[in-house]
C-alpha positions, 0 to 999 in steps of 0.5 A: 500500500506504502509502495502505491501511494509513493507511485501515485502521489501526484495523482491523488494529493491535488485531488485531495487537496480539492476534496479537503478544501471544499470541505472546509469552504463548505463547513466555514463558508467565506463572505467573499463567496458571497461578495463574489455571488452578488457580482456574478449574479446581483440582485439579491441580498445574502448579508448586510455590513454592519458593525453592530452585533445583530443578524436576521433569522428567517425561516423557510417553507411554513407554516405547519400546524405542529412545528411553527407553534413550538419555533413561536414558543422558542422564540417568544422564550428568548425574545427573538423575531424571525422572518417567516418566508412562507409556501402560501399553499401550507397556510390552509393546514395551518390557518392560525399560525400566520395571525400568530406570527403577525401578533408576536412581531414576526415578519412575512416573507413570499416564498411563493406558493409551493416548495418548487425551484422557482428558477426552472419555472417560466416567467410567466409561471413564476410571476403567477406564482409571486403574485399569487402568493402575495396576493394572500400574505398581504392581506396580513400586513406589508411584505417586501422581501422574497426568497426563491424556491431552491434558492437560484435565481436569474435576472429576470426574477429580480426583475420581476420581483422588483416590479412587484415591489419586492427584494430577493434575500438569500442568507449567509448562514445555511446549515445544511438542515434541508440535507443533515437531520442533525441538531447538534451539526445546526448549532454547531454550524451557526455558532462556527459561522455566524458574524454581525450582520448574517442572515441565518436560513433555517426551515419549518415543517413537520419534521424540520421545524422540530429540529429548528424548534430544538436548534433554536432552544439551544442556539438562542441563549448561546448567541444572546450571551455573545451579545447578538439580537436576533431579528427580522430581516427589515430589523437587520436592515436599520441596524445596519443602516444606523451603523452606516450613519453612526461611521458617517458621523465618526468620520465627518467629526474627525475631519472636522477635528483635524482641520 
Protein backbone atom coordinates (compact mmCIF):
# COMPACT_ATOMS: atom_id res chain seq x y z
CA UNK A 1 0.00 0.00 0.00
CA UNK A 2 3.01 2.12 1.12
CA UNK A 3 4.76 1.49 -2.06
CA UNK A 4 1.18 2.57 -4.26
CA UNK A 5 0.82 5.70 -2.83
CA UNK A 6 4.64 6.76 -3.23
CA UNK A 7 3.79 5.82 -7.17
CA UNK A 8 0.58 7.72 -7.13
CA UNK A 9 1.45 10.97 -5.21
CA UNK A 10 0.94 13.29 -7.93
CA UNK A 11 -2.09 11.98 -8.81
CA UNK A 12 -4.22 11.81 -5.73
CA UNK A 13 -2.57 14.62 -3.37
CA UNK A 14 -4.13 17.77 -5.86
CA UNK A 15 -7.49 15.58 -5.83
CA UNK A 16 -7.31 15.78 -2.01
CA UNK A 17 -6.45 18.82 -1.51
CA UNK A 18 -9.54 19.65 -3.78
CA UNK A 19 -11.62 17.47 -1.72
CA UNK A 20 -10.30 18.50 1.60
CA UNK A 21 -10.66 22.41 0.60
CA UNK A 22 -14.38 22.07 -0.18
CA UNK A 23 -14.92 20.67 2.60
CA UNK A 24 -13.61 23.38 4.89
CA UNK A 25 -15.38 26.38 2.21
CA UNK A 26 -18.47 24.39 2.69
CA UNK A 27 -18.12 24.00 6.80
CA UNK A 28 -16.86 27.69 7.01
CA UNK A 29 -18.06 29.35 4.17
CA UNK A 30 -16.37 32.97 3.35
CA UNK A 31 -18.28 36.31 2.93
CA UNK A 32 -16.25 37.00 -0.13
CA UNK A 33 -18.38 33.67 -1.73
CA UNK A 34 -20.96 35.63 -1.30
CA UNK A 35 -19.32 39.37 -2.24
CA UNK A 36 -18.21 37.32 -5.36
CA UNK A 37 -22.03 35.75 -5.93
CA UNK A 38 -23.51 39.01 -5.88
CA UNK A 39 -21.06 40.21 -8.61
CA UNK A 40 -21.78 37.50 -10.81
CA UNK A 41 -25.43 37.42 -10.10
CA UNK A 42 -26.79 40.52 -8.44
CA UNK A 43 -29.57 41.38 -7.06
CA UNK A 44 -30.03 39.75 -4.05
CA UNK A 45 -29.20 40.19 -0.61
CA UNK A 46 -27.07 37.45 1.24
CA UNK A 47 -25.90 39.71 4.36
CA UNK A 48 -25.52 43.21 5.09
CA UNK A 49 -22.36 45.29 6.77
CA UNK A 50 -22.53 46.27 9.87
CA UNK A 51 -20.56 46.56 12.95
CA UNK A 52 -23.33 46.02 15.08
CA UNK A 53 -23.79 42.52 16.79
CA UNK A 54 -27.14 41.99 15.44
CA UNK A 55 -28.02 39.02 12.46
CA UNK A 56 -31.67 38.27 10.81
CA UNK A 57 -33.42 34.73 11.48
CA UNK A 58 -35.57 33.81 8.53
CA UNK A 59 -37.32 30.60 8.19
CA UNK A 60 -38.50 28.65 5.20
CA UNK A 61 -41.44 26.93 3.85
CA UNK A 62 -44.25 27.42 6.58
CA UNK A 63 -46.19 27.50 8.46
CA UNK A 64 -47.35 23.76 9.76
CA UNK A 65 -49.61 23.25 12.43
CA UNK A 66 -47.01 21.34 14.58
CA UNK A 67 -43.93 22.72 14.02
CA UNK A 68 -44.37 26.60 13.82
CA UNK A 69 -46.46 26.89 17.20
CA UNK A 70 -43.24 25.44 19.00
CA UNK A 71 -40.42 27.55 16.99
CA UNK A 72 -43.34 30.55 18.23
CA UNK A 73 -42.66 29.29 21.68
CA UNK A 74 -38.75 29.28 21.37
CA UNK A 75 -38.67 32.31 20.31
CA UNK A 76 -41.14 34.18 22.50
CA UNK A 77 -38.81 32.43 25.43
CA UNK A 78 -35.95 34.27 24.18
CA UNK A 79 -37.25 37.49 22.80
CA UNK A 80 -36.26 36.65 19.46
CA UNK A 81 -38.09 37.90 15.66
CA UNK A 82 -37.69 35.95 12.86
CA UNK A 83 -38.84 36.21 9.23
CA UNK A 84 -41.05 33.83 8.18
CA UNK A 85 -40.98 33.11 4.41
CA UNK A 86 -43.99 31.27 3.99
CA UNK A 87 -45.31 28.45 0.90
CA UNK A 88 -48.66 30.25 0.52
CA UNK A 89 -50.18 26.91 -0.33
CA UNK A 90 -49.41 25.45 3.66
CA UNK A 91 -51.42 28.05 5.21
CA UNK A 92 -54.74 26.29 4.87
CA UNK A 93 -53.23 23.16 7.07
CA UNK A 94 -52.03 25.90 9.42
CA UNK A 95 -54.79 28.77 9.47
CA UNK A 96 -53.63 30.18 12.89
CA UNK A 97 -50.25 30.37 12.68
CA UNK A 98 -49.81 33.34 10.31
CA UNK A 99 -52.49 35.84 12.64
CA UNK A 100 -49.99 34.45 15.31
CA UNK A 101 -46.56 35.26 13.71
CA UNK A 102 -48.10 38.86 12.97
CA UNK A 103 -49.36 39.40 16.85
CA UNK A 104 -45.77 38.43 18.16
CA UNK A 105 -43.97 40.91 15.86
CA UNK A 106 -42.64 38.12 13.34
CA UNK A 107 -42.42 39.05 9.78
CA UNK A 108 -43.91 37.71 6.40
CA UNK A 109 -41.83 36.66 3.97
CA UNK A 110 -43.08 35.37 -0.16
CA UNK A 111 -41.99 32.31 -0.67
CA UNK A 112 -44.03 31.99 -3.47
CA UNK A 113 -46.88 29.29 -3.46
CA UNK A 114 -45.18 25.55 -3.32
CA UNK A 115 -41.78 24.15 -2.43
CA UNK A 116 -40.64 24.12 -6.14
CA UNK A 117 -37.12 25.54 -7.90
CA UNK A 118 -38.74 28.89 -8.91
CA UNK A 119 -35.92 29.23 -11.50
CA UNK A 120 -36.83 26.16 -13.58
CA UNK A 121 -40.41 27.88 -13.96
CA UNK A 122 -41.14 30.16 -17.00
CA UNK A 123 -41.51 33.84 -16.50
CA UNK A 124 -44.77 33.72 -16.88
CA UNK A 125 -45.27 30.80 -14.22
CA UNK A 126 -43.03 32.43 -11.80
CA UNK A 127 -44.72 35.55 -11.57
CA UNK A 128 -48.37 33.70 -11.36
CA UNK A 129 -46.75 32.08 -8.54
CA UNK A 130 -45.34 35.82 -6.84
CA UNK A 131 -48.20 37.28 -7.17
CA UNK A 132 -50.48 34.92 -6.19
CA UNK A 133 -48.59 34.31 -3.22
CA UNK A 134 -48.63 37.77 -2.23
CA UNK A 135 -51.94 38.44 -3.04
CA UNK A 136 -52.70 36.08 0.29
CA UNK A 137 -49.95 37.07 2.55
CA UNK A 138 -50.82 40.82 2.19
CA UNK A 139 -53.71 40.52 3.48
CA UNK A 140 -51.78 40.27 6.78
CA UNK A 141 -49.86 43.49 6.50
CA UNK A 142 -46.93 44.91 4.10
CA UNK A 143 -44.41 42.03 2.67
CA UNK A 144 -41.16 43.23 0.63
CA UNK A 145 -38.93 40.65 0.91
CA UNK A 146 -38.90 37.47 -1.43
CA UNK A 147 -36.67 34.19 -1.08
CA UNK A 148 -36.95 31.93 -4.42
CA UNK A 149 -37.59 28.08 -4.08
CA UNK A 150 -34.20 26.13 -4.01
CA UNK A 151 -32.56 29.48 -3.64
CA UNK A 152 -31.26 30.05 -7.70
CA UNK A 153 -32.23 32.96 -9.40
CA UNK A 154 -31.66 34.85 -12.65
CA UNK A 155 -32.23 38.21 -13.63
CA UNK A 156 -35.32 38.15 -14.78
CA UNK A 157 -36.96 37.07 -11.36
CA UNK A 158 -35.17 40.33 -9.87
CA UNK A 159 -36.65 41.99 -12.01
CA UNK A 160 -39.91 40.85 -11.98
CA UNK A 161 -39.60 40.81 -8.12
CA UNK A 162 -38.89 44.31 -8.14
CA UNK A 163 -41.79 45.37 -10.16
CA UNK A 164 -43.59 43.68 -7.84
CA UNK A 165 -42.22 45.65 -5.11
CA UNK A 166 -40.02 43.21 -3.67
CA UNK A 167 -36.29 42.32 -2.78
CA UNK A 168 -34.53 38.99 -3.23
CA UNK A 169 -32.96 37.65 0.26
CA UNK A 170 -30.59 34.75 0.29
CA UNK A 171 -28.75 34.16 3.53
CA UNK A 172 -25.01 33.61 4.61
CA UNK A 173 -25.54 31.21 7.15
CA UNK A 174 -27.31 27.92 5.76
CA UNK A 175 -26.55 24.88 7.94
CA UNK A 176 -27.37 22.44 5.64
CA UNK A 177 -30.82 21.21 7.60
CA UNK A 178 -32.83 20.80 4.48
CA UNK A 179 -29.79 17.88 3.89
CA UNK A 180 -28.13 16.88 7.67
CA UNK A 181 -31.34 15.68 10.45
CA UNK A 182 -28.84 16.96 12.92
CA UNK A 183 -29.36 19.41 15.80
CA UNK A 184 -26.17 19.29 17.31
CA UNK A 185 -24.47 19.97 13.49
CA UNK A 186 -27.17 23.09 13.06
CA UNK A 187 -25.99 24.80 16.26
CA UNK A 188 -22.52 23.51 15.70
CA UNK A 189 -22.74 25.22 12.35
CA UNK A 190 -24.13 28.51 13.27
CA UNK A 191 -22.34 29.09 16.34
CA UNK A 192 -18.68 28.37 13.75
CA UNK A 193 -20.03 30.78 11.03
CA UNK A 194 -22.07 33.35 12.12
CA UNK A 195 -20.85 37.30 12.34
CA UNK A 196 -22.53 40.76 12.68
CA UNK A 197 -24.89 41.06 10.04
CA UNK A 198 -25.83 37.48 8.72
CA UNK A 199 -28.75 36.24 7.59
CA UNK A 200 -29.31 32.51 9.17
CA UNK A 201 -31.55 30.25 6.79
CA UNK A 202 -33.46 27.58 8.51
CA UNK A 203 -36.65 25.68 7.97
CA UNK A 204 -40.07 24.54 9.02
CA UNK A 205 -42.20 21.53 8.61
CA UNK A 206 -43.39 18.60 10.17
CA UNK A 207 -40.08 17.19 10.83
CA UNK A 208 -37.71 20.05 10.19
CA UNK A 209 -39.47 22.54 12.17
CA UNK A 210 -38.95 20.22 15.18
CA UNK A 211 -35.40 20.03 14.52
CA UNK A 212 -35.40 24.06 14.18
CA UNK A 213 -37.62 24.37 17.32
CA UNK A 214 -34.84 22.09 19.27
CA UNK A 215 -31.85 24.24 17.38
CA UNK A 216 -33.19 27.15 18.04
CA UNK A 217 -33.79 26.07 22.00
CA UNK A 218 -30.07 25.58 22.35
CA UNK A 219 -28.61 28.18 19.95
CA UNK A 220 -30.59 31.17 21.34
CA UNK A 221 -29.28 31.52 24.74
CA UNK A 222 -25.80 30.95 23.44
CA UNK A 223 -25.70 33.98 20.90
CA UNK A 224 -27.57 36.25 23.38
CA UNK A 225 -24.63 35.70 25.52
CA UNK A 226 -22.03 36.61 22.89
CA UNK A 227 -24.37 39.71 22.65
CA UNK A 228 -26.10 39.04 19.45
CA UNK A 229 -30.03 40.46 18.77
CA UNK A 230 -31.82 38.19 16.58
CA UNK A 231 -34.08 39.87 14.32
CA UNK A 232 -36.18 40.33 11.17
CA UNK A 233 -34.63 40.82 8.20
CA UNK A 234 -36.37 44.91 7.84
CA UNK A 235 -34.50 44.82 11.56
CA UNK A 236 -31.28 43.61 10.27
CA UNK A 237 -31.66 46.38 7.51
CA UNK A 238 -31.87 49.63 10.13
CA UNK A 239 -29.44 48.19 12.27
CA UNK A 240 -27.32 48.28 9.65
CA UNK A 241 -28.37 51.41 8.22
CA UNK A 242 -27.85 53.09 11.88
CA UNK A 243 -24.44 51.91 11.70
CA UNK A 244 -23.56 53.14 8.13
CA UNK A 245 -24.63 56.60 9.56
CA UNK A 246 -23.21 56.32 13.06
CA UNK A 247 -19.43 55.54 10.80
CA UNK A 248 -20.62 58.53 9.00
CA UNK A 249 -20.70 60.98 11.69
CA UNK A 250 -17.31 59.39 13.36
CA UNK A 251 -15.76 60.15 10.09
CA UNK A 252 -17.09 63.50 9.10
CA UNK A 253 -16.05 64.64 13.14
CA UNK A 254 -12.57 63.68 12.88
CA UNK A 255 -12.37 65.54 9.64
CA UNK A 256 -13.89 68.39 11.40
CA UNK A 257 -11.39 67.92 14.31
CA UNK A 258 -8.01 67.70 12.03
CA UNK A 259 -8.92 70.64 10.21
Amino acid sequence: MLAWLKQHHRRWLPVLFVGVLAILLALFPPRWGFRLANWVAPGAVYFLETAQPTVALTIDDGPSAGATPQILDVLDQFGATATFFLLTDNIANAPTQVPRLVNDDHELGNHLTTDEASIRLSPSDFEQRLYQADAVLSAYGPVQWLRPGMGWYNPRMVQAAAQAGYRLALGSVFPYDTHIPWVGFITWFIQANVQPGDIIVLHDGPERGQRTAAALAQLLPRLQARGYRIVTLSALFDAAAQSADAQSSMAFSHHSTSQ
